[in-house]
C-alpha positions, 0 to 999 in steps of 0.5 A: 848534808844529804843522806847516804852521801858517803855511800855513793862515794865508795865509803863503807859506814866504818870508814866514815866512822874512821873520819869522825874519829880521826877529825876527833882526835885531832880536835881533843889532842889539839885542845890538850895542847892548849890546857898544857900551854896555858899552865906553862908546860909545853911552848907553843901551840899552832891550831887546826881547830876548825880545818879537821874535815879538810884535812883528815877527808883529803887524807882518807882519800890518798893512799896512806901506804904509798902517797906522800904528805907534806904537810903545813903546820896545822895539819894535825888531821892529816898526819893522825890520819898517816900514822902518826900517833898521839903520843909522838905528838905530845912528845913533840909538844913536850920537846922530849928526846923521843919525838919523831919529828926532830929529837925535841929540836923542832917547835910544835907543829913541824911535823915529819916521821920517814917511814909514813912519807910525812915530809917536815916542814920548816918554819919559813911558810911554804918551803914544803911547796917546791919539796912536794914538787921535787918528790912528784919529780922523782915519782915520774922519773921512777915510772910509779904512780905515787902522788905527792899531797901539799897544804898550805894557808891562803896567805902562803900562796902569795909567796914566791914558792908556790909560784915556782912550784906551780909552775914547774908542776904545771909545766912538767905535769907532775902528780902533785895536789896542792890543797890550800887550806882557805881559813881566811887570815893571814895571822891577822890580814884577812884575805880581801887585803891579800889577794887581788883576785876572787878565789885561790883557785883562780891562780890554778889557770896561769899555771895550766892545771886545775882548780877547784875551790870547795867547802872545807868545813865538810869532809865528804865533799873534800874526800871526793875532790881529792880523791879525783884530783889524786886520780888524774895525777895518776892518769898523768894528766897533771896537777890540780890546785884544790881550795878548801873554804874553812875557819880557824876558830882559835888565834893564829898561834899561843901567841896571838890575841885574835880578839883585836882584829875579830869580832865576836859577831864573826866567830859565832858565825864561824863555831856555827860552821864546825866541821866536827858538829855539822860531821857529827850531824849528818852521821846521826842523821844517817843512824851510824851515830847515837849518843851512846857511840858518840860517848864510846868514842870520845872516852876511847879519844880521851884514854889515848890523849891523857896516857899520851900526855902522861907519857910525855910529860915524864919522858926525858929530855934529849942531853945537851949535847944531842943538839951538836948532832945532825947539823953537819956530816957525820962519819959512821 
C-alpha cells in the first residue's frame, strides 16, 4: 500500500486508526465465538474472519447518524461500526433475554437494532435485498438524502431477490449501495460453478447502474468506492453494484468442514492476504502504528471481549412464555 493513502482520502490518522480498531474487534469477538462454540456454549457461529476491511471500510464511509444498513450475516464489521456493541453481540450468541436482535429468538448472526437503522435480516439468503430497496423508496419519497447500504455473498446474487431488487432500484433510480462481499464460495461451490459471467459486477449494466469490482481485502480502497457510490445516490444519480474480492478464511459456519472442498495450498494463499496484517502494515509503514499501540489496543479489544462474554454468559435467558410474543398483533 502507498503512503499517506488515507490522507488523500480525507481521513485524518485517528479515523484510521478507528478502522484498525474497529476491523480488530470484529476479528477478536468473532474468534470468542468460535472458542465458545467448540466448548459447547453458544450454538452457532457464522464467520467474517477474512471480509473485516470490507465492511467496516464501507461502514466508515456511510453516514452512521442517518444511513441505513442491512446487513448479511457476516457482517460483524459493519454493525460494530454503527453502534452495535460487543456485549449485544454475546448477548446474541448467548441467546439471552436482553439481545438486541430478537430477545434470544434469532440464530447468531441476524443482526438488527432500530435505533442505529441496522435492519434484520432472516435466515432465507437475501430477502435484505428487496427490504434496502423499499427504504431507499421511502427516502426518495420523503425528499431525504438518506442512503440505504446492502451486503450479500456472491452466491446470494443469484437469487431471484436480488434481480428484483436490482431491477426496481435500477429503474426508479434509488439511493441504494448493493455491495456484494465476493469471498468466493457458496458454502462449498465455488464461484466459477456459480456464474456464467467473469465478475459480479458485470450483472450491474442489465439493471442500469454502476459496477464496480474492488479488492475487498483493503479498506481504503473500499472507503473510497463507497464513499462516491454513497454520493451519487445522494446526487440521484441512481444505484451503484460495488463487488468487493475478499476471502473467507474459516468454514462457511460451525457447522462446516471446509477441509473437504479446500486445499491447504489455497488458505495459505488466502491468510497471506488477511485484510487485518496487510491493514496493520501499511499503518506501521505510515508511524500511526508501533508494537506498543498495536498491544494498547489489542488489551483495550480483549478487556471489552471477555467482560462481554462474562456478562452474557450470566445473563438470563428469556421465560418460555417470551416466545408467544411478537408473533401475532398484540392489543396495548
Amino acid at each position: 500500500m502507498a503512503k499517506n493513502r488515507h490522507k488523500e482520502l480525507g481521513l485524518s490518522d485517528q479515523e484510521v486508526l478507528g478502522i484498525y480498531e474497529t476491523m480488530l474487534l470484529a476479528r477478536r469477538i468473532d474468534e470468542r465465538m468460535w472458542l465458545l462454540n467448540r466448548s459447547g456454549k453458544i450454538p452457532f457461529v457464522i464467520s467474517c474472519q477474512g471480509q473485516e476491511a470490507a465492511q467496516v471500510g464501507a461502514a466508515f464511509a456511510l453516514d452512521r447518524e442517518k444511513d441505513y444498513v442491512l446487513p448479511y450475516y457476516r457482517d460483524l464489521g459493519v454493525v460494530l461500526a454503527f453502534g452495535m456493541t460487543p456485549k449485544e453481540i454475546m448477548l446474541s450468541g448467548f441467546a439471552k433475554a436482553e439481545d438486541p436482535n430478537s430477545g434470544g429468538r434469532q440464530m447468531p448472526g441476524h443482526f438488527g437494532k432500530k435505533k442505529n437503522r441496522i435492519v434484520t435480516g432472516s435466515s432465507p439468503v437475501t430477502t435484505q435485498v428487496p427490504h434496502a430497496v423499499g427504504i431507499a423508496l421511502a427516502a426518495r419519497m420523503e425528499g431525504n438524502d438518506q442512503v440505504a447500504f446492502v451486503t450479500f455473498g456472491e452466491g446470494s446474487s443469484n437469487q431471484g431477490d436480488f434481480h428484483e431488487g436490482a431491477n426496481f432500484a435500477g429503474v426508479h433510480r434509488l439511493p441504494v449501495i448493493f455491495m456484494c462481499e465476493n469471498n468466493k464460495y457458496a458454502i462449498s461451490v465455488p464461484i466459477e460453478k456459480q456464474i456464467a459471467c467473469e465478475k459480479i459486477s458485470d450483472r450491474a449494466v442489465g439493471y442500469g447502474m454502476q459496477g464496480i469490482t474492488i479488492d475487498g481485502n483493503d479498506p481504503l480502497i473500499v472507503y473510497k468506492t463507497v464513499k462516491e457510490a454513497a454520493a451519487r445516490c445522494r446526487n440521484g444519480e441512481g444505484p451503484v453494484l460495488i463487488e468487493t474480492v475478499c476471502n473467507r478464511l474459516t468454514p462457511h459456519s460451525s457447522d462446516d468442514d471446509d477441509r473437504t472442498y479446500r486445499s491447504q495450498d489455497e488458505m495459505e494463499k488466502a491468510k497471506s492476504q488477511d485484510p487485518i496484517i496487510l491493514f496493520e502494515s501499511y499503518l506501521k509503514e505510515n508511524g500511526l502504528l508501533d508494537n506498543e499501540l498495536e498491544k494498547e489496543i489489542n488489551d483495550r479489544i480483549m478487556r471489552q471481549v471477555n467482560e462481554a462474554t462474562d456478562y452474557a454468559e450470566e445473563a438470563p435467558y428469556a421465560l418460555p412464555e417470551e416466545a408467544l410474543k411478537h408473533v401475532y398483533h398484540e392489543e396495548a
